[in-house]
C-alpha positions as CSV (number, residue, x, y, z in Angstrom):
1,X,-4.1,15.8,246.0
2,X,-6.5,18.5,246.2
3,X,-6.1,19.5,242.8
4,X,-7.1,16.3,242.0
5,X,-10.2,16.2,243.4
6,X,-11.1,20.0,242.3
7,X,-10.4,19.3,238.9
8,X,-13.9,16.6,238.3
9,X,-15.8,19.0,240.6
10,X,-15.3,22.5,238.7
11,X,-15.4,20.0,235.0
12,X,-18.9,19.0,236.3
13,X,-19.5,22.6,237.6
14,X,-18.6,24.3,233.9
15,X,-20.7,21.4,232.6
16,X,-23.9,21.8,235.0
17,X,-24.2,25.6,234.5
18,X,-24.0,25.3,230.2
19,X,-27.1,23.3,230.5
20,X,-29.5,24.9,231.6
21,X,-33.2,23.1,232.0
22,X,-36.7,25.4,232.3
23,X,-38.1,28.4,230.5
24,X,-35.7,30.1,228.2
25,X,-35.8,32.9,225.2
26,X,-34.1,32.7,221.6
27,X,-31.8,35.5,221.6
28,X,-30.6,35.2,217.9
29,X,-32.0,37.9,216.0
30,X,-32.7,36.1,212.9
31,X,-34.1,32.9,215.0
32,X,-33.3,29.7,216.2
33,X,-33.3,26.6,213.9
34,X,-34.9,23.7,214.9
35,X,-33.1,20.7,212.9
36,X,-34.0,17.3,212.3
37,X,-31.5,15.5,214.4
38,X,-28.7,17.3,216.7
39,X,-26.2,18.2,214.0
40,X,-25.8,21.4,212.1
41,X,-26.0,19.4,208.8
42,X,-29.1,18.1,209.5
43,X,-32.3,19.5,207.7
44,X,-34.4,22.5,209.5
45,X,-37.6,21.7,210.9
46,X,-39.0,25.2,211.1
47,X,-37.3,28.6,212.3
48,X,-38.4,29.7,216.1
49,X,-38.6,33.1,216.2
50,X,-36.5,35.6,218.6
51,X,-37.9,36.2,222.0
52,X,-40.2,32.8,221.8
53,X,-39.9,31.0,224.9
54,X,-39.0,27.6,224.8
55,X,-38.8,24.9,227.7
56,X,-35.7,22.9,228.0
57,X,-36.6,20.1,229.8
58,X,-33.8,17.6,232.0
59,X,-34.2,14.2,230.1
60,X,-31.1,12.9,231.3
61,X,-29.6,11.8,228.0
62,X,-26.1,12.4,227.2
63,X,-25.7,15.7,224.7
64,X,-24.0,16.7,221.8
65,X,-22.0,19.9,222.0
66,X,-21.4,21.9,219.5
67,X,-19.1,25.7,218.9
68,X,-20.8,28.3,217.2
69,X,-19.3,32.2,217.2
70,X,-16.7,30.5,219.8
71,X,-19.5,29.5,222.0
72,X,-19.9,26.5,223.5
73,X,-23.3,24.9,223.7
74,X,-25.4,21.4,223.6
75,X,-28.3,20.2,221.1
76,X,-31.5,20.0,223.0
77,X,-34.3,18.3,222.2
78,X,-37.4,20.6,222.1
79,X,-41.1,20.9,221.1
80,X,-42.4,24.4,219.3
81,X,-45.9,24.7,217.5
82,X,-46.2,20.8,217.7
83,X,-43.4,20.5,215.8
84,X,-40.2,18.7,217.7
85,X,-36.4,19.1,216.7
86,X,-33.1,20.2,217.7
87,X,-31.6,23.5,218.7
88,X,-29.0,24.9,219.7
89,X,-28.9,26.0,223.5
90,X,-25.9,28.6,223.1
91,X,-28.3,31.1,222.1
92,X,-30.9,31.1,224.8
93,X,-31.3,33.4,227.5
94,X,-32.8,33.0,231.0
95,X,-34.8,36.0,230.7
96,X,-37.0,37.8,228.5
97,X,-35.1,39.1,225.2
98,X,-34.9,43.3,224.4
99,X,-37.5,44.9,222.6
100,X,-34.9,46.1,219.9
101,X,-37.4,48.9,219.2
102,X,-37.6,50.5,222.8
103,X,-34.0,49.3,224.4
104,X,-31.7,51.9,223.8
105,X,-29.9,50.9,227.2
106,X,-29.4,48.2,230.1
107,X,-31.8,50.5,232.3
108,X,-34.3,50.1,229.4
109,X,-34.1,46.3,229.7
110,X,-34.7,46.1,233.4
111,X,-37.9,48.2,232.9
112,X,-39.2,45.6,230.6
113,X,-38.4,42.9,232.3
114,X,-38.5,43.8,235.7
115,X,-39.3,46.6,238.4
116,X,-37.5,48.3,241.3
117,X,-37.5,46.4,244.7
118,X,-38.0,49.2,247.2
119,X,-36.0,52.4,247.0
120,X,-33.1,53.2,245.6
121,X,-30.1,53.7,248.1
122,X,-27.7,56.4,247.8
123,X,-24.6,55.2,249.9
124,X,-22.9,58.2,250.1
125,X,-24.3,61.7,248.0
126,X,-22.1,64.4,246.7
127,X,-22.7,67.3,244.4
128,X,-20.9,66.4,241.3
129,X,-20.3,70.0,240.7
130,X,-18.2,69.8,243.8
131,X,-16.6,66.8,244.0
132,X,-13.0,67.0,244.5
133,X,-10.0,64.4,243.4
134,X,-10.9,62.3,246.7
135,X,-14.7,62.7,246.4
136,X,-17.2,59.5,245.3
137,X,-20.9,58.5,245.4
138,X,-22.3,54.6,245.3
139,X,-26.7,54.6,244.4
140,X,-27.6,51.2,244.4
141,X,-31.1,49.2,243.3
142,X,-32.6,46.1,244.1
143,X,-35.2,44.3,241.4
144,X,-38.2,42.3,241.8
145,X,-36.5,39.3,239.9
146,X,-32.9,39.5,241.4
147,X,-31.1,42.2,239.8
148,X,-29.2,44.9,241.1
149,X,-27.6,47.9,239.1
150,X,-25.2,50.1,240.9
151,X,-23.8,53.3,239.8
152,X,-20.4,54.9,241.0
153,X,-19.5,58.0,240.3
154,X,-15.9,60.0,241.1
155,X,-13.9,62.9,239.8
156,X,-13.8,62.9,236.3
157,X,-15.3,58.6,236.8
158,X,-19.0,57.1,236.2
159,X,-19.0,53.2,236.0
160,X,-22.8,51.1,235.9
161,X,-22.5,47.9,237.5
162,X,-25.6,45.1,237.2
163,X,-25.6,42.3,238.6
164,X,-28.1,39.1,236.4
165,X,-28.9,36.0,238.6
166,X,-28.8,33.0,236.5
167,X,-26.9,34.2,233.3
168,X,-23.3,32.8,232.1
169,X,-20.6,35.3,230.7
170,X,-21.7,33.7,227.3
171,X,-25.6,34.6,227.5
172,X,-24.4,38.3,229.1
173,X,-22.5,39.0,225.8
174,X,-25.2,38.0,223.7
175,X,-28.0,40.0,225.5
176,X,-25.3,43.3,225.5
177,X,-24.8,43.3,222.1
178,X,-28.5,43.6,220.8
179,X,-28.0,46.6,223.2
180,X,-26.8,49.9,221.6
181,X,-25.4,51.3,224.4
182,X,-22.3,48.7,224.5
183,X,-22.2,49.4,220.6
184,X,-18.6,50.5,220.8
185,X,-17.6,47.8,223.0
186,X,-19.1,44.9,221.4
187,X,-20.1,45.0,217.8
188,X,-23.3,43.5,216.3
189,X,-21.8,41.1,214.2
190,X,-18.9,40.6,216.8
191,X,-18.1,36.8,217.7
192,X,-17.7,36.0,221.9
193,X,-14.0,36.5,222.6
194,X,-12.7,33.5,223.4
195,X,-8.6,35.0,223.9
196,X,-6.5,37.7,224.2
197,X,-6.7,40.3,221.3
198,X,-5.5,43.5,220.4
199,X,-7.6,45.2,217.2
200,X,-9.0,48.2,215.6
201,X,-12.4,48.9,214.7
202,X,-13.7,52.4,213.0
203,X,-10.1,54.1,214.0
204,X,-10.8,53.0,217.8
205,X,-8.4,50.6,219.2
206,X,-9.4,47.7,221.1
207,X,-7.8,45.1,224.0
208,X,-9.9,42.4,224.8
209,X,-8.7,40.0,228.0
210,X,-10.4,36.9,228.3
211,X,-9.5,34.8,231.5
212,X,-10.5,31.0,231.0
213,X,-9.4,27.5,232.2
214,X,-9.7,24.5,230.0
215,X,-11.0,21.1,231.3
216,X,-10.7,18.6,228.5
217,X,-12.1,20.5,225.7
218,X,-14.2,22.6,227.5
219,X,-13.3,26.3,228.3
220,X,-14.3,28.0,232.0
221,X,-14.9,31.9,231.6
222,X,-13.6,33.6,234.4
223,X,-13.6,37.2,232.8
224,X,-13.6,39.2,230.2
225,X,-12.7,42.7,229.4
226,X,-13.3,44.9,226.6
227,X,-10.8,48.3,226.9
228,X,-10.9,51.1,224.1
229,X,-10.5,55.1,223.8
230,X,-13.4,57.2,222.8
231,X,-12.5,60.7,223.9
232,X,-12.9,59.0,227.4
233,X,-11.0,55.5,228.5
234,X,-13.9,52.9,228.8
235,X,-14.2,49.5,230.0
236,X,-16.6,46.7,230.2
237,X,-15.9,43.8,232.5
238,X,-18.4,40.6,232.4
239,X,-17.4,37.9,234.6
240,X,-19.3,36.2,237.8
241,X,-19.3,35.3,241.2
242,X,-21.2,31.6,242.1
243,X,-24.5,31.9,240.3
244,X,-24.7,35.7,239.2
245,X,-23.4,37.6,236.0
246,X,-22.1,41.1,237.0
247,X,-21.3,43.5,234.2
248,X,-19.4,46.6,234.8
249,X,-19.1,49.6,231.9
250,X,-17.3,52.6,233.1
251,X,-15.3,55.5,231.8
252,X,-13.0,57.7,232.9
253,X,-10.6,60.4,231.7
C-alpha cells in the first residue's frame, strides 16, 4: 500500500522539478531555437543566443516533452526581442552561464556568479608534506547565492565537492561540460548518460553508472558516475539530495 501511494507523489515530484518557472539562461553554445509551435519540425522563429536570460513563466497548460541528447525536457512558450515561440527547456540553467573565455574551472564559475559568504573554514589542517596514511583535511565555503564547495584532502587523495541549490543532475552535466576542467570526464560533444556503459575515449577507459527509476516514460536520476584512469584514478559523481545538485571530482592513486 505504501508503494502505492509513493509512486504518484515521486511521478509528480520528477515532473515538478523538470519544469522549472522564473529567470533562466540558454546553456547551448550554439543557441536556443525558438520554433513556431512546440515541435522540433516546426519552423524557427529566431535563434536566442547563449547566456540570454529568458523567463519561463507558470501558465498552467499541459506541455509537450520532448528527448534531445537523452534529456528529457518540455516546450515552453516564451517571449525574446518581441518575438514569441517555442523552446526547448532542457537546455536552460538556473544560473548565469560560464564566460567560456575566463572559466577554466568550477572555482572560476563561482567567482562570476557569485562571492564567498564569510570565511572559509578549515575543519581540520594538516601539512600535506606530513600527512601520513591515516591523516585528512576538510576546508569548506559558503556563497552569497547558496553554494558551497568543499575540498578534502588525504594521503595520496584530493576530491572538490560543490554543492548548486536549484540545479537537476541534467542542468549540472550541461554546465560541467562547457567547463574544461571535467574535459576528461565529460566530453564536449558528449550526450547525458542515460545507462550503464563501459567505453574508450583517446586510449582512456571509461565506466559510466547511471542510477535512475522510471515512472511511465519518465526517468528519475538518482546518480551518476563517471570513473577513468589518467595516471591517477578519478571520479565525478553528480547526484542530489531534496533541492541541491552536489558534484564531487576526486582523484586518487
Amino acid at each position: 500500500m505504501k508503494k502505492l501511494i509513493l509512486f504518484p507523489f515521486l511521478l509528480f515530484s520528477v515532473m515538478a522539478f523538470s519544469q522549472q518557472f522564473g529567470k533562466l539562461y540558454v546553456v547551448a553554445k550554439s543557441g536556443l531555437n525558438m520554433r513556431t509551435s512546440p515541435s522540433i519540425k516546426a519552423d524557427v522563429v529566431d535563434i536566442i543566443p547563449y547566456g540570454s536570460a529568458i523567463e519561463i513563466k507558470n501558465e498552467n497548460e499541459e506541455l509537450k516533452s520532448f528527448v534531445s541528447e537523452n534529456m528529457m525536457g518540455f516546450w515552453q512558450k516564451v517571449t525574446y526581442k518581441d518575438k514569441s515561440g517555442y523552446i526547448l527547456d532542457s537546455y536552460l540553467i538556473p544560473w548565469e552561464v560560464p564566460e567560456l573565455a575566463t572559466v577554466k574551472e568550477f572555482g572560476d564559475y563561482l567567482k562570476q556568479v557569485t562571492k564567498p559568504f564569510g570565511k572559509k573554514l578549515t575543519v581540520r589542517e594538516m601539512n600535506t608534506n606530513l600527512m601520513e596514511e591515516n591523516g585528512w583535511q576538510i576546508s569548506k565555503q559558503l556563497y552569497e547565492n547558496g553554494a558551497e564547495w568543499q575540498h578534502n584532502s588525504g594521503y595520496e587523495y584530493g576530491a572538490d565537492i560543490y554543492f548548486l541549490p536549484g540545479f537537476s543532475i541534467q542542468q549540472g552535466f550541461l554546465l560541467l561540460r562547457l567547463i574544461p576542467e571535467f574535459s576528461n570526464a565529460i566530453g564536449e560533444n558528449d550526450a547525458f548518460p542515460n545507462k550503464d556503459v563501459k567505453t574508450t575515449r583517446d586510449e582512456k577507459e571509461f565506466t559510466i553508472k547511471v542510477d535512475k527509476e522510471m515512472f511511465g516514460d519518465n526517468p528519475w536520476y538518482k546518480k551518476i558516475d563517471i570513473e577513468y584512469e589518467d595516471g591517477a584514478y578519478y571520479m565525478l559523481q553528480l547526484f542530489t539530495i531534496d533541492n541541491q545538485l552536489v558534484i564531487s571530482f576526486g582523484s586518487g592513486v
